[in-house]
N, C-alpha and C positions, 0 to 999 in steps of 0.2 A: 439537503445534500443532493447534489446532480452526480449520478451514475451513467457512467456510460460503455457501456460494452459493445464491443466492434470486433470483426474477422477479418482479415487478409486471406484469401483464398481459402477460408471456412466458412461455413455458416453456423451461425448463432442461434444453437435449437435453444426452446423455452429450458430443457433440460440441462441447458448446458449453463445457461445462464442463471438459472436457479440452484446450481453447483457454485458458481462464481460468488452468489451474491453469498450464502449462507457459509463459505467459506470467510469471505473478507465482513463479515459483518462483525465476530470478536475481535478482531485486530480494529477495525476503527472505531469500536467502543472505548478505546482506549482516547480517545477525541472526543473533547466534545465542540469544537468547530471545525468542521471537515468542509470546507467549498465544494469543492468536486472529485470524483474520480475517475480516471480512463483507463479502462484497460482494453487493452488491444491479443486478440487471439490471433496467429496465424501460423499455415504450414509451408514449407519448404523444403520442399522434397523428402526427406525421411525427420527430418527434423521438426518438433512442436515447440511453439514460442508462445510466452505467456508476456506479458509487459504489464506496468500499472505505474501508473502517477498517481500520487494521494495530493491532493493540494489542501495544505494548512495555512492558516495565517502565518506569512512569514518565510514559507519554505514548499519548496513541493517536494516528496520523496517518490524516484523512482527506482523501481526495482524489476530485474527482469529474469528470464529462466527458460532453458532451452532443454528438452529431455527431449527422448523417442516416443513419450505418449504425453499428449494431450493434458490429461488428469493430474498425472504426474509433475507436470510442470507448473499444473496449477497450486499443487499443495507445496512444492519445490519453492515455489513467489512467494506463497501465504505465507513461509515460515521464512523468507528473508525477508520479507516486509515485516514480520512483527520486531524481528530483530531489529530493522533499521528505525520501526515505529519508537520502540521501550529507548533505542540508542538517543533520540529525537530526543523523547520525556526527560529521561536524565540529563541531556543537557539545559533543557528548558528550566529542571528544578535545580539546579546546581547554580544554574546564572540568578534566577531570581532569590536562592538561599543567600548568594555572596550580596546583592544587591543590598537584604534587608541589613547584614553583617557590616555592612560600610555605609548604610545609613545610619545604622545606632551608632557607629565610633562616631561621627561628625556630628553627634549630636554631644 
């Protein structure tokens, strides 16, 4: 899996990035083929921006989050990317449930 963390007008302490990673590491346990991810950090004026692309086979999910601090917006992402992660899963096993459902009738 390629991680990639970036700032826009911040920099990327070891600490900050060792927040990031230990954050998004339960959520993409929920994968087990993850190509890559980007997350982009950056500020703007009083605003902190969090972004992340997950790339799965098949789909990339992006998810983003803007608070007044930093940290904040990082747990703010992690908890709507899980969401959109579990949203992901459920459809993935609902397509393949119907799949096997309508292969047994055609048999």
């Amino acid at each position: 899996m390629n991680l990639q963390i970036s700032g826009h007008h911040v920099e990327v302490t070891p600490a900050l990035r060792d927040y990031v990673e230990s954050k998004l590491d339960p959520v993409i346990a929920h994968f087990e083929r993850v190509t890559g991810i980007t997350v982009i950090l950056s500020v703007d004026k009083l605003k902190q921006k969090a972004e992340v692309t997950v790339h799965v086979p098949g789909k990339d999910i992006f998810v983003e989050s803007i608070e007044n601090d930093l940290y904040v917006a990082i747990d703010s992402l992690v908890d709507k990317l899980d969401r959109q992660v579990q949203k992901h899963k459920q459809k993935i096993s609902n397509h393949h449930r119907g799949d096997k459902v309508a292969h047994h009738l055609a048999e």
